[in-house]
C-alpha positions in Angstrom: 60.9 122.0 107.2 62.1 118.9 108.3 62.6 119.6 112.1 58.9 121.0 112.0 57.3 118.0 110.1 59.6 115.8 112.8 57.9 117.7 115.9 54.3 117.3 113.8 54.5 113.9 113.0 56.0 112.9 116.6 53.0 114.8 117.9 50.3 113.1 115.7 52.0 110.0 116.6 51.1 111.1 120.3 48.0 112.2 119.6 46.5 108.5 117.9 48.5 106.5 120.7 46.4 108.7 123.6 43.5 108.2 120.9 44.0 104.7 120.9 44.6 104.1 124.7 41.5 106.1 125.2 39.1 104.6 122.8 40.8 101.2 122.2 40.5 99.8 119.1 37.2 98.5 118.1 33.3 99.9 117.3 34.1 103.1 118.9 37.2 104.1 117.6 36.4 102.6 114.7 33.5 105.2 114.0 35.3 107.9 115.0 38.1 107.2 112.0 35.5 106.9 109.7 33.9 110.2 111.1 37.2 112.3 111.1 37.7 110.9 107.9 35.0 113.2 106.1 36.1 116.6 106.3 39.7 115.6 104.7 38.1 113.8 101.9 35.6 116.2 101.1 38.3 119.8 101.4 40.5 117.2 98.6 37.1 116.6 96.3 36.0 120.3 96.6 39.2 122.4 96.3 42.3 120.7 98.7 43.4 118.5 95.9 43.1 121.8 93.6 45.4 123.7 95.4 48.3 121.2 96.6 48.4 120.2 92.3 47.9 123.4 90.6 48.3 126.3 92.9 52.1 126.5 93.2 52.8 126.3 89.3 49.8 129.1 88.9 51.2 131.7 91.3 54.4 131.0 90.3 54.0 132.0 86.8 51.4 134.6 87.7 54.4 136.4 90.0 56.4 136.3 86.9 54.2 137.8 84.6 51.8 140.3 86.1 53.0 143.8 87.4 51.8 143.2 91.1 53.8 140.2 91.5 50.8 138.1 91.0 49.0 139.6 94.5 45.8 139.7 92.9 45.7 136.7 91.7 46.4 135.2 94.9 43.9 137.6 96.6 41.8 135.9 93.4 42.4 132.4 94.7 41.6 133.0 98.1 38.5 134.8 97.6 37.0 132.2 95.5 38.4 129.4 97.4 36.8 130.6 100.4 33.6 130.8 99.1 33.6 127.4 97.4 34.7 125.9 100.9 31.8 127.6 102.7 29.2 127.1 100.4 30.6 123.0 100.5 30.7 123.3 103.8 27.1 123.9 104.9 25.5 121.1 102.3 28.0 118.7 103.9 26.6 119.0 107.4 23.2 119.2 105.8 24.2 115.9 104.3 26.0 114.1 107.0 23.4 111.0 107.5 23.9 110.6 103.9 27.7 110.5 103.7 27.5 108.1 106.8 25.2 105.6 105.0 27.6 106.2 101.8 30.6 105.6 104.0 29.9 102.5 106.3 27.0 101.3 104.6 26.4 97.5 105.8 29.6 97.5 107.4 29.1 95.6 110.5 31.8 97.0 112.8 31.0 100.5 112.7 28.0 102.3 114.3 26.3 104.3 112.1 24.6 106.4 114.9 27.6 107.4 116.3 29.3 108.2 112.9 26.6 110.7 111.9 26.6 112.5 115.3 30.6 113.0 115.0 30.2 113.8 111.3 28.2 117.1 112.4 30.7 118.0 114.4 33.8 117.6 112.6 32.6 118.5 109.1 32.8 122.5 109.9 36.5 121.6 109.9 36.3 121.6 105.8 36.7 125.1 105.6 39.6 124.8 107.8 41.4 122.4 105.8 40.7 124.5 102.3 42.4 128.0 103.9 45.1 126.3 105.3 46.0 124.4 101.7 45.0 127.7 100.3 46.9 130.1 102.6 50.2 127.2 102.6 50.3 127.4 98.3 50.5 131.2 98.7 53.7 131.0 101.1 55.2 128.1 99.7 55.5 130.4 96.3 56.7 133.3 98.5 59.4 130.5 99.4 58.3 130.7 103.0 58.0 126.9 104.1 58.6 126.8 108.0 55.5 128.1 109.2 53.0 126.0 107.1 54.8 123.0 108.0 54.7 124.1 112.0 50.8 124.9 111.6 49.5 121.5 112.0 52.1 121.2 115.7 49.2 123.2 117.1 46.3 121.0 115.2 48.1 118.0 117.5 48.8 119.5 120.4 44.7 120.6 120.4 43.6 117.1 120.1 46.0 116.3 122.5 44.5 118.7 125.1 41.2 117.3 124.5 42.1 113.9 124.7 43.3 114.6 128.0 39.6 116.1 129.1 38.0 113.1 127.7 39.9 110.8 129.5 38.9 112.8 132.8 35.8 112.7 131.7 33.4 110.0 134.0 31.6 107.5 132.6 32.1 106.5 128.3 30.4 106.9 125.6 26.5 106.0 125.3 25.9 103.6 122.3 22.5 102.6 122.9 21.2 105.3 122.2 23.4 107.7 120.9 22.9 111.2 121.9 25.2 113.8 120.0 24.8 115.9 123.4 26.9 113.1 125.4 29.8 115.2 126.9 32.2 112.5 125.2 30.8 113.3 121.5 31.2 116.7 122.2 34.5 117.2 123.6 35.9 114.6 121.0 34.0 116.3 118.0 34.5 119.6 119.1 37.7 119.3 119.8 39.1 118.0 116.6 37.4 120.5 114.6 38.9 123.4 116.8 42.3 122.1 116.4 41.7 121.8 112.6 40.6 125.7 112.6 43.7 126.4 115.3 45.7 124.8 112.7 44.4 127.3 109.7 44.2 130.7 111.8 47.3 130.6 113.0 49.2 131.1 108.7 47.3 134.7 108.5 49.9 137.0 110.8 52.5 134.8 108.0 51.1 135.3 105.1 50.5 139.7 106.4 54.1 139.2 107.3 55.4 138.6 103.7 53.8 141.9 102.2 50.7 140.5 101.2 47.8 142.3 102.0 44.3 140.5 101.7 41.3 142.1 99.9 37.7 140.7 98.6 38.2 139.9 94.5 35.5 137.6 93.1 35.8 138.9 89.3 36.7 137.7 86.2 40.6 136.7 85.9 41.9 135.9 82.1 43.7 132.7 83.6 40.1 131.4 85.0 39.6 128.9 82.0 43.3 127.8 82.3 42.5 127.8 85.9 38.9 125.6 85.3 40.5 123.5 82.7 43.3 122.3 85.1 40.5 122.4 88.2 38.4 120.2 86.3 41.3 117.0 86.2 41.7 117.7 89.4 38.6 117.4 91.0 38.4 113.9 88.6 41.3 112.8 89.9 40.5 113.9 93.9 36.8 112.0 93.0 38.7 108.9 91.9 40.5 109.0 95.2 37.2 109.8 97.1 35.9 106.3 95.5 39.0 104.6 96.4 39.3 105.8 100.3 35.0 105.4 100.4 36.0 101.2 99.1 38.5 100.9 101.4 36.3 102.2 104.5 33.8 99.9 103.6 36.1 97.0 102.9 38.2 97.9 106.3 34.7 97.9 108.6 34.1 94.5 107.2 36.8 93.5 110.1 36.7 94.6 114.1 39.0 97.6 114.3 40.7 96.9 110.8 39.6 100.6 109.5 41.3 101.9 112.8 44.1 99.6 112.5 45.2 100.5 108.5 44.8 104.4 109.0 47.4 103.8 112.7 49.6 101.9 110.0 49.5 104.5 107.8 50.3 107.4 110.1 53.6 105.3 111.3 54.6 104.4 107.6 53.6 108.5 107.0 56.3 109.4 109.7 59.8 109.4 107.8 58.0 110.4 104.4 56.4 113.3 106.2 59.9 114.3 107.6 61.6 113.5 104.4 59.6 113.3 101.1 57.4 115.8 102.0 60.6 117.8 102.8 61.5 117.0 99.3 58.8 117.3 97.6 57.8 120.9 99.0 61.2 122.2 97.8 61.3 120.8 94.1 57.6 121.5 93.5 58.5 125.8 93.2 61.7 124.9 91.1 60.5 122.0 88.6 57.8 124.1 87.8 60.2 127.2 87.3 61.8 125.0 85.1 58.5 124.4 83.4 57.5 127.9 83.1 61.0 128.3 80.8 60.4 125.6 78.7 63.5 123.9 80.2 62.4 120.0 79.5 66.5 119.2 80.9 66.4 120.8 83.9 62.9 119.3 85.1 64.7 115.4 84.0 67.3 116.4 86.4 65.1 117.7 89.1 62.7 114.9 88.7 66.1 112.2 88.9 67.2 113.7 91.5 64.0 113.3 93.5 63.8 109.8 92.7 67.2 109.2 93.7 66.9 111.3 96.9 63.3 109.6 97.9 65.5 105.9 97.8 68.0 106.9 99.8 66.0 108.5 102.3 63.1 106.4 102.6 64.5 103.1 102.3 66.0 102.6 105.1 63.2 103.1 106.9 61.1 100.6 105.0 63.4 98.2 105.6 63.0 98.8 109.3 59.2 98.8 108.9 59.2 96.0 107.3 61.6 93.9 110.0 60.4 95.5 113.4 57.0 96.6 112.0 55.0 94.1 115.1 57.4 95.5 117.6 57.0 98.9 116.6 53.0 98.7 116.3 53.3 96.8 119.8 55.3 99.6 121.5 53.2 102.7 119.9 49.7 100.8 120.3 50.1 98.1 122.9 48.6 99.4 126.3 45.3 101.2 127.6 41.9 99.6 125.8 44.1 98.4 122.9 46.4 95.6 124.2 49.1 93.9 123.1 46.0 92.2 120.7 45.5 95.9 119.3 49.2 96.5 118.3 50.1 93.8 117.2 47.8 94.2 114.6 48.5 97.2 113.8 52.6 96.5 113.7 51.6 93.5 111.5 49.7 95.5 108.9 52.7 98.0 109.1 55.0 95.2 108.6 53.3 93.1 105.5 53.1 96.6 103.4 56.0 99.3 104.5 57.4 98.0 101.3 55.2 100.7 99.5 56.5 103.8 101.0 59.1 104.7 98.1 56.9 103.9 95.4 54.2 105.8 97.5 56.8 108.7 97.3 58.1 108.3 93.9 54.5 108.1 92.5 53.8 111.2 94.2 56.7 113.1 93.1 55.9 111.8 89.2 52.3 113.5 89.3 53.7 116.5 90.5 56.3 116.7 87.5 52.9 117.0 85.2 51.4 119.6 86.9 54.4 121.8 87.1 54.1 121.0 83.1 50.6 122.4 83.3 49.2 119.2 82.7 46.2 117.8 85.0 44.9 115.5 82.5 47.6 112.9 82.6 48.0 112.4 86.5 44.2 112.0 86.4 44.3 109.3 84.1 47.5 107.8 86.3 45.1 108.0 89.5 42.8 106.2 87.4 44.6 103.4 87.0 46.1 103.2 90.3 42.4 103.2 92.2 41.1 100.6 89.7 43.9 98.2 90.6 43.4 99.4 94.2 39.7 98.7 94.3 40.0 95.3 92.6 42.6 93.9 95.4 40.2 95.5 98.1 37.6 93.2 97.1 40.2 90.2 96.0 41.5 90.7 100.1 37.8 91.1 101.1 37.2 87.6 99.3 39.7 85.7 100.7 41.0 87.3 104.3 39.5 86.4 107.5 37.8 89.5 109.5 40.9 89.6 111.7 43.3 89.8 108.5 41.6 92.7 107.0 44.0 95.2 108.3 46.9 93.7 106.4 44.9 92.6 103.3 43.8 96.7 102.7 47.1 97.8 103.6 49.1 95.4 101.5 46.2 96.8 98.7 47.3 100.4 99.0 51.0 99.4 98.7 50.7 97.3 96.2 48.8 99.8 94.1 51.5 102.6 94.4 54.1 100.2 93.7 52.2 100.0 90.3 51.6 103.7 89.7 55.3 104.1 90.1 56.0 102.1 87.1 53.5 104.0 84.8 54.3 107.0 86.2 57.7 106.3 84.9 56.8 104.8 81.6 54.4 107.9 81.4 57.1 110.9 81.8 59.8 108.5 79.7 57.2 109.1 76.7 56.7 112.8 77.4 59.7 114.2 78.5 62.4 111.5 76.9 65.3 109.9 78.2 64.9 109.6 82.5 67.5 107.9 83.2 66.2 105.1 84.9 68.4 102.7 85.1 70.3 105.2 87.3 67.6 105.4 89.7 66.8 101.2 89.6 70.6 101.0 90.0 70.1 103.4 93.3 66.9 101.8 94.5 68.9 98.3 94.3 72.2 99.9 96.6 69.4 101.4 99.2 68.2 97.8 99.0 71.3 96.0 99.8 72.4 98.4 102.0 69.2 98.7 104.6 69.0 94.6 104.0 72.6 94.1 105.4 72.1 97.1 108.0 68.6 95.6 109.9 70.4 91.9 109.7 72.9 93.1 111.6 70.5 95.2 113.4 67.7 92.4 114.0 71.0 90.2 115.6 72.0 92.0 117.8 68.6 92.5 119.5 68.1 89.1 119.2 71.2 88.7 121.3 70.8 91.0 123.8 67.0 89.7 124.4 68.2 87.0 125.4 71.2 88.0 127.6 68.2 90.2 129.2 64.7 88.6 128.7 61.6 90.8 129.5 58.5 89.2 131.3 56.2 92.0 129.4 56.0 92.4 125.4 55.1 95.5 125.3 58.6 96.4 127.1 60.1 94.1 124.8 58.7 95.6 122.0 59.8 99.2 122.6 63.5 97.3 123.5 63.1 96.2 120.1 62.7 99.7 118.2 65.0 101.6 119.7 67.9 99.1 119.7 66.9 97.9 116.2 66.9 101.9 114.6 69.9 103.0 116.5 72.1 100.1 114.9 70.2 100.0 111.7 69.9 103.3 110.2 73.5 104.4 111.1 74.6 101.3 109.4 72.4 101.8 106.3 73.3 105.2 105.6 77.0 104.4 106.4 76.7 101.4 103.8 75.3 103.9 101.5 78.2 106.2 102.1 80.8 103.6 101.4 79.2 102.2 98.2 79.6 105.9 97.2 76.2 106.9 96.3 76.4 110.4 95.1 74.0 111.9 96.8 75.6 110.8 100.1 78.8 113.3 99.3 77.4 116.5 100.5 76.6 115.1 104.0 79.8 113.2 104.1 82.1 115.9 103.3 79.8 118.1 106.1 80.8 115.5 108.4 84.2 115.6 107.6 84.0 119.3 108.3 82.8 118.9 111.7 85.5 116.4 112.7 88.2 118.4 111.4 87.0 121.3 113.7 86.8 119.2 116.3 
């Protein structure tokens, strides 16, 4: 899982920097996020959230108990799912001038035009996103993980391809007046909804491949009001994050190219959680909520420690290097075609000011997960409550007091800041439910990972420092890329060596693998 997610996110990466040389960062690419932005939020508020919450623990216990190894209550899920997706589907694109006026409404720095005639064309991608969330539960509770996590390779390497034809593609886009015809709208639109389909098409020869065989079943299960009851928290907690992403769009287009700026951010930050906690995640979701299925409070305290523990020491080494080199790497991924050195720098500045939220970001989602595997929608809805109300009131505090150009930072420290807060109710939360967590163990881990990636990217940061000057570069972009590579090939070595020596526990298994390999040697 990791390799694939490593070879996804690497691609992605490749995908928004040709996205961002292409389009620059501005109007344009600006209304195109908040376009491509739809179909995602609208697959979570109509089923996506649904599935990636409650799916696993449902088919997990419906393999247990029913004869057919719960086939047809998967066959159940699909069929339904499908037809709530298509049905959403079409009222969506019916809608799409409306979601664009919900979306950007007097925001100055995004044409509305232009969003509404991508939004026809990427919304069909809804569907898409439902089967492949749908199709991805039913193998991740057949414990097949690889494929799912290779899917979305081929989702990139689409919108690569088409990048690629825009660019040779004469001329740019027509903003006075827009025409949804223009050969640029329709490659771009076109081609991001093809790679999204791409992307879902490609799990059915998997999911055939594991036994399963598909058939039409629309009627009544028993477990549809256990089903609908869960369904129902859900889709209030995936409508409290549609409020909180339709704030922060609005907030963000307050600024020139701060919307396109956060969400470039974000994918960076997303990198080594997508590698590592998603990793993580995908792998304790099946067993936690085994555990839950037995009743077995102790062995879902250990799983959920252990998580907490392992999401540190993964992850914070990498916020730590966010966090020091977050211009340079912004600079390096972002810095040339139409969006400058002026265009990543802003976007390695934003990265920067709020990399310090990816474990809590990680933790967070981990503790949610632990009440679902429970059975229990209600209480991470109430969480996600919380979080988006502190979320939208330091999106309007940063609106109030940042400059248009500082938008980028002040959303993304907002974001950041509101996980760090969900981590600690989420804590207090599961303390009350499930008893004692052990959390001093994990604030007693979180404060080595600490130590160790600060003392790590010091040295790290010092010796590029050192060397820039020895060498000197005329251009800051090749400065900047001088910068990453030197800075991560000295710093996370030393921070998980650190780790190592202060003895962490969870360090043993790859040390002693280690030692393995050199005695062979």
């Amino acid at each position: 899982m990791a390799i694939a997610t490593i070879v996804s996110r690497v691609t992605g990466l490749l995908s928004k920097v040709l996205l961002v040389a292409a389009l620059g960062i501005g109007t344009l690419n600006d209304s195109y996020q908040a376009a491509s932005t739809l179909p995602t939020m609208i697959n979570e508020l109509l089923l996506g959230g649904i599935l990636t919450s409650v799916a696993i623990p449902l088919l997990v216990r419906a393999e247990k108990e029913d004869g057919d190894g719960g086939e047809s209550y998967a066959q159940w899920l699909i069929s339904m799912g499908t037809a709530i997706l298509g049905v959403g589907t079409v009222i969506a694109v019916a809608c799409a001038p409306l979601l664009t006026s919900l979306f950007i409404a007097d925001s100055p720095n995004a044409n509305r035009d232009l969003v509404t005639a991508f939004a026809y064309l990427v919304l069909p991608g809804i569907v898409f996103y439902g089967l492949t969330a749908l199709i991805g539960a039913v193998l991740n509770a057949r414990h097949v993980f690889g494929l799912p996590t290779w899917a979305p390779v081929l989702n990139n390497l689409v919108v690569i391809c088409v990048l690629g034809v825009y660019w040779m593609l004469p001329g740019e886009i027509t903003l006075n007046p827009v025409s949804m015809t223009d050969s640029h709208v329709l490659v771009l639109g076109l081609g991001t909804a093809l790679g999204v389909a791409v992307q879902a098409l490609v799990l059915f020869p998997a999911l055939r491949r594991t036994g399963f065989r598909f058939k039409w079943r629309f009627g009544w299960d028993a477990r549809l009001a256990e089903f609908g009851n869960l369904a129902f928290w859900v889709l209030l907690y995936v409508g409290l994050g549609f409020a909180s992403m339709t704030v922060l769009t609005k907030v963000a287009t307050h600024g020139d190219g701060a919307l396109a700026a956060f969400n470039f951010q974000w994918l960076i930050a997303q990198v080594p959680y997508g590698v590592l906690g998603v990793s993580l995640l995908t792998a304790l979701m099946p067993k936690m909520s085994r555990a839950a299925a037995n009743n077995d409070n102790d062995a879902i305290v250990r799983d959920l420690l252990f998580g907490n523990r392992m999401s540190s020491i993964l992850l914070m080494p990498f916020s730590v290097l966010m966090t020091v080199s977050g211009v340079a790497i912004g600079l390096a991924a972002f810095g040339f075609g139409k969006s400058g050195v002026e265009g990543g720098t802003a976007v390695g500045l934003a990265l920067a000011l709020s990399a310090f939220g990816l474990v809590p970001y990680a933790v967070t989602l981990l503790q949610l997960r632990v009440f679902y595997a429970m059975k229990d929608a209600r209480t991470p809805t109430l969480i996600q409550a919380l979080i988006v109300a502190v979320r939208i009131g330091l999106l309007y505090f940063f609106l109030a007091v940042s400059q248009p150009e500082q938008l980028a930072v002040g959303v993304s420290l907002a974001m950041s800041l509101s996980f760090v807060f969900g981590a600690v109710v989420g804590q207090v939360w599961l303390r009350i439910r499930l008893g004692r967590l052990r959390t001093g163990f994990t604030i007693w881990t979180v404060c080595l990972t600490v130590v160790a990636s600060a003392l790590a990217f010091a040295v790290a940061k010092g010796v590029n420092s050192l060397l820039l000057d020895l060498i000197g570069f005329s251009k800051p972009v090749v400065a900047a890329w001088f910068e990453t590579i030197v800075v991560t090939l000295i710093g996370l070595p030393l921070a998980f060596g650190l780790l190592a020596a202060f003895r962490v526990p969870e360090m043993k298994p790859a040390i002693d693998k280690i030692n393995r390999l050199v005695r062979r040697r």
